[in-house]
C-alpha positions as a LaTeX table, in Angstrom:
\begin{tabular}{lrrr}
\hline
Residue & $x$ (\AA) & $y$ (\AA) & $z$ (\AA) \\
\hline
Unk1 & 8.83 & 8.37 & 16.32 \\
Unk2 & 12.17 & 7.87 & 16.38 \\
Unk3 & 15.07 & 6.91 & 14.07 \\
Unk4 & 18.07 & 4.54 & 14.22 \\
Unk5 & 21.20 & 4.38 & 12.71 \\
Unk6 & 23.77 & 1.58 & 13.65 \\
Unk7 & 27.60 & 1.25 & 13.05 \\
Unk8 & 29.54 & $-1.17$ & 13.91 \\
Unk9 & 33.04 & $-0.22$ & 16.23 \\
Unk10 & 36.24 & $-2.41$ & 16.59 \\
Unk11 & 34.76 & $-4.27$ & 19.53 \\
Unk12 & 31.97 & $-5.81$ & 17.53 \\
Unk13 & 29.32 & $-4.47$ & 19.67 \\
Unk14 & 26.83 & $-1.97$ & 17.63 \\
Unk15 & 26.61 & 1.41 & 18.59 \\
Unk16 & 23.31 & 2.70 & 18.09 \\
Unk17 & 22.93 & 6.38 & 17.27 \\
Unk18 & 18.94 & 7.38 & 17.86 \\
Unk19 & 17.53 & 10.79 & 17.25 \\
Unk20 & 14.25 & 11.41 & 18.48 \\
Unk21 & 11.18 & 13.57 & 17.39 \\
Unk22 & 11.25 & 13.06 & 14.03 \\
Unk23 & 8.54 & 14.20 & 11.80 \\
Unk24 & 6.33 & 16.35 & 14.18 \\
Unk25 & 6.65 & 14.15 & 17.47 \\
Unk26 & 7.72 & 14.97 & 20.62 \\
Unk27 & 11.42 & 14.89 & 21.30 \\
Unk28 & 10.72 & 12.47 & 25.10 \\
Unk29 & 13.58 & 11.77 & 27.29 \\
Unk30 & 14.58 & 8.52 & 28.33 \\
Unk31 & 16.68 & 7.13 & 31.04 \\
Unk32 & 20.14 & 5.86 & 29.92 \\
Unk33 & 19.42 & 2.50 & 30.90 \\
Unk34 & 16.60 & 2.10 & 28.83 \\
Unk35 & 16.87 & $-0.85$ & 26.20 \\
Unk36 & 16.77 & $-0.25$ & 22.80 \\
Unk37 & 15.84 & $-2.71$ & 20.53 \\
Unk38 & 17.00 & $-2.69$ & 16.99 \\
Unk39 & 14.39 & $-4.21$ & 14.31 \\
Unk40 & 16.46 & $-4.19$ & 10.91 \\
Unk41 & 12.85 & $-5.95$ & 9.02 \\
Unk42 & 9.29 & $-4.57$ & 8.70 \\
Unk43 & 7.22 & $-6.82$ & 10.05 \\
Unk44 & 10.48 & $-9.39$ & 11.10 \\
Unk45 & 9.89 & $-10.51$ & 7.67 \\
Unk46 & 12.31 & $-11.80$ & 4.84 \\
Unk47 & 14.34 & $-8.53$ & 3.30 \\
Unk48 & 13.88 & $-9.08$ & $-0.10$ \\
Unk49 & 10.02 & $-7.74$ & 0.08 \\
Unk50 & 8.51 & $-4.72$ & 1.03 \\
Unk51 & 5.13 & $-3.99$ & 2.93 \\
Unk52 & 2.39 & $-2.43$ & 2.24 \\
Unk53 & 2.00 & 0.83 & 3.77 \\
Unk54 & $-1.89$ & 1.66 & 3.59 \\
Unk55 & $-3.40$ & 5.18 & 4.61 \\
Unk56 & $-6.32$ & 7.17 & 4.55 \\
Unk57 & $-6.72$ & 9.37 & 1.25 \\
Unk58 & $-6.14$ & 12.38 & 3.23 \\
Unk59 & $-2.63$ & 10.90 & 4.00 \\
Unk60 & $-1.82$ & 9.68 & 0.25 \\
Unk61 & 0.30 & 13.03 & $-0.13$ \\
Unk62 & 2.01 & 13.05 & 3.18 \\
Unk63 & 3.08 & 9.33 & 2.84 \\
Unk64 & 4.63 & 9.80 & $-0.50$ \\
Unk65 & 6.31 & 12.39 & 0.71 \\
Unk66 & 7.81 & 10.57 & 3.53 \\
Unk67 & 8.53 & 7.17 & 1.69 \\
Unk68 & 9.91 & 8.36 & $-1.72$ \\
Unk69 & 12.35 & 11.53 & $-0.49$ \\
Unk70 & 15.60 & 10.77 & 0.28 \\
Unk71 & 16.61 & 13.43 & 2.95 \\
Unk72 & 14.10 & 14.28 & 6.08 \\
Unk73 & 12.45 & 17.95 & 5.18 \\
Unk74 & 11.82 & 18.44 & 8.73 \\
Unk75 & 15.39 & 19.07 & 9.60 \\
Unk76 & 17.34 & 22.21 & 8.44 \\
Unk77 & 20.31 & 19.74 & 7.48 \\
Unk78 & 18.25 & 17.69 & 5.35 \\
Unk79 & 19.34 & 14.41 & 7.22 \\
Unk80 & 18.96 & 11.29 & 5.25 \\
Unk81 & 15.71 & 9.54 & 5.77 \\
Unk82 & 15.75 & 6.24 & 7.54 \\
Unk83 & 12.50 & 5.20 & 5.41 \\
Unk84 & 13.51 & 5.92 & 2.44 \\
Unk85 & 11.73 & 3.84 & $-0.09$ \\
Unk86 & 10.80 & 1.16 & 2.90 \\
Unk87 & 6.95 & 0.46 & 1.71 \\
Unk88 & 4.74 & 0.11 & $-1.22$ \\
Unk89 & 1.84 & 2.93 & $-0.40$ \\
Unk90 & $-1.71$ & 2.03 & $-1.05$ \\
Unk91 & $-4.53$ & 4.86 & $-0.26$ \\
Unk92 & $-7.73$ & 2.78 & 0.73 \\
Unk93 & $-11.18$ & 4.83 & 0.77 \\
Unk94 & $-12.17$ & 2.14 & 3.46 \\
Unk95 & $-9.96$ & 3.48 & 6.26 \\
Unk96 & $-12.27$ & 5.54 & 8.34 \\
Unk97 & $-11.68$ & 7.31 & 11.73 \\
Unk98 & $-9.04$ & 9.06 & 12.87 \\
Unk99 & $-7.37$ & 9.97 & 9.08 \\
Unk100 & $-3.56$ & 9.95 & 11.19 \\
Unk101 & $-4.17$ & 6.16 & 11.63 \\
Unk102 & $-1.78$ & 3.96 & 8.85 \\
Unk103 & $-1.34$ & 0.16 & 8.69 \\
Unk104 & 1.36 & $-1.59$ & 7.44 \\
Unk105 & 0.91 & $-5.75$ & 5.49 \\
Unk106 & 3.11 & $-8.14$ & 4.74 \\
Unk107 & 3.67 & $-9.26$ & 1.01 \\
Unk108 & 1.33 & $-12.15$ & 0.58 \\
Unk109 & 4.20 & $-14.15$ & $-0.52$ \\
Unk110 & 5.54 & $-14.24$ & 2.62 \\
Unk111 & 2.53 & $-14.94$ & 5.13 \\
Unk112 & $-0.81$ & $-15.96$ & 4.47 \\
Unk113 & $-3.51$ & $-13.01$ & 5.43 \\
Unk114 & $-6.69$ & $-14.04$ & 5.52 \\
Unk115 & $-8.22$ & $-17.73$ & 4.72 \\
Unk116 & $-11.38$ & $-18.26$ & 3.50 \\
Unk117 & $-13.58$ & $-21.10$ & 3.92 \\
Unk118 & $-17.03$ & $-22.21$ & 1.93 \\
Unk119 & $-19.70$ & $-24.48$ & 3.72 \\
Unk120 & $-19.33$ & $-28.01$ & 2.19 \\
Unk121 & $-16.89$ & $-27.10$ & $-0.27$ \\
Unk122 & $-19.40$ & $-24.61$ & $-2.44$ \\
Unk123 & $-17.25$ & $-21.71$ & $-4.25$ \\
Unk124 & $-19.77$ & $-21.13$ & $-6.76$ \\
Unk125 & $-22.95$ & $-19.39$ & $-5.74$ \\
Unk126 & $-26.29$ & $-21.16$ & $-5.67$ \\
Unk127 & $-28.67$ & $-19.17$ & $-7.54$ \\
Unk128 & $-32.08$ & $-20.03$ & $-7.29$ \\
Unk129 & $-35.36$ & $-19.22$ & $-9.37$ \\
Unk130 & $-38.84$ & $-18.45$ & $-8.42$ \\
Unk131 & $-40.36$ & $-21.06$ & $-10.49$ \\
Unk132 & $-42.42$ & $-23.51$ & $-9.13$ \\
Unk133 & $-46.13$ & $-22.91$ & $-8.34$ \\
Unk134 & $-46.07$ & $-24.49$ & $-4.91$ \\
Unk135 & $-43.46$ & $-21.58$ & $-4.07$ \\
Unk136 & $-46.06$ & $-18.67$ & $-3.61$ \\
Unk137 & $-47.42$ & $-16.16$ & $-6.10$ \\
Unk138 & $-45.00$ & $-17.31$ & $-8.85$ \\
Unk139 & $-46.80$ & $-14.94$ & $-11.50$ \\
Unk140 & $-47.44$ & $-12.08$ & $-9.19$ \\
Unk141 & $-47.11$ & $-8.55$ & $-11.37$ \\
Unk142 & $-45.22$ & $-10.56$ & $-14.10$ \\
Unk143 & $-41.95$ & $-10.57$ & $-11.61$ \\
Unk144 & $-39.41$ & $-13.16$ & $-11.52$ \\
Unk145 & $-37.74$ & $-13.49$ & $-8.06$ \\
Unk146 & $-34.27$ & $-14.79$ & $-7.61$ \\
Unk147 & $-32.59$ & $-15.60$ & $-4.61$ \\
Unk148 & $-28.62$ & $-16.02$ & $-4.76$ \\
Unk149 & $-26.92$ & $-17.71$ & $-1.91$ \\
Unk150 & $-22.83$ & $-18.04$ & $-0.64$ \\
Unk151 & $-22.17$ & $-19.28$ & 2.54 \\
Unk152 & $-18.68$ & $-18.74$ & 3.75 \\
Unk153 & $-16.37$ & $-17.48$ & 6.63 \\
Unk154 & $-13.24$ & $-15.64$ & 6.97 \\
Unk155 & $-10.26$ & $-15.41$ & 9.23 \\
Unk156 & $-6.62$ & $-14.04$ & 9.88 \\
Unk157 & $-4.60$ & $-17.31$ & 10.59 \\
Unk158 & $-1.69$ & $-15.13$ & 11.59 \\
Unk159 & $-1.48$ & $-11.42$ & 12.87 \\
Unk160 & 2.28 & $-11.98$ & 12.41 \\
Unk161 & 1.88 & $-9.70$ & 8.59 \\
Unk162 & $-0.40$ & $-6.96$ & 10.11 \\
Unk163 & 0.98 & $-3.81$ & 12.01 \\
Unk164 & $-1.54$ & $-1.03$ & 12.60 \\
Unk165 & $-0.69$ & 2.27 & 14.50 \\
Unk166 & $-3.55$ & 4.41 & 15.85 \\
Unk167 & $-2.18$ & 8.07 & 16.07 \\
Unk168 & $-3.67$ & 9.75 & 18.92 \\
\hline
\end{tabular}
């Protein structure tokens, strides 16, 4: 992990500024001609909204931490923090595996997520009684049986609001 700060000099090029190993990582050299591309947006979405940062429960504490302080607490000079206040944080109990793995959505405003679709237009569930005596044992043990029924599918039209980063 790595952070960026940019400036802009007399020439109107940018000079970017990056200081790496930041929170824990490892501090990895590079060669000078290495490109280094500058992503001012989450998610290359509009500015105006935030994502969604979602974590384990494990990492609830740690995230907060790391999204709502202004300065860096792993630095003795208590740099400013490039993520300051970057993400809504959501802890989901659903996450499972590796608890260092976080994910980061779009605001639904901005991109659809998922679209759902119902076989032949049904939203409502079709709920069915037991009730007719050519359907089987119908007073069996004095039990009514019900059978409820919703047929529909699922899918991510775009993974363009969706970043995920498994920490190894």
């Amino acid at each position: 992990m790595f952070s960026i700060s940019r400036s802009k000099q007399a020439s109107c090029n940018d000079a970017v500024t990056i200081t790496r190993g930041l929170f824990g990582t490892t501090d990895a050299e590079h060669a000078s001609s290495d490109q280094v591309f500058v992503i001012s947006q989450f998610l290359g979405l509009g500015a105006d909204r935030k994502p969604t940062l979602w974590v384990p429960k494990a990492l609830q504490g740690t995230a907060e931490e790391l999204i709502n302080s202004a300065t860096r607490s792993d630095t003795a000079e208590r740099a400013g923090n490039a993520i300051y206040k970057a993400a809504d944080i959501k802890a989901s109990p659903y996450l499972r595996g590796d608890v260092n793995n976080y994910y980061l959505t779009a605001d639904k405003s901005e991109v659809e997520l998922i679209e759902l679709g119902f076989l032949n237009g049904k939203t409502e569930p079709e709920i069915m009684i037991q009730d007719s005596p050519t359907a089987g044992n119908v007073f069996l043990y004095d039990v009514t049986r019900y059978k409820v029924r919703h047929e529909y599918g699922g899918t991510v039209p775009d993974y363009v609001g969706y970043q995920g980063s498994l920490v190894s």
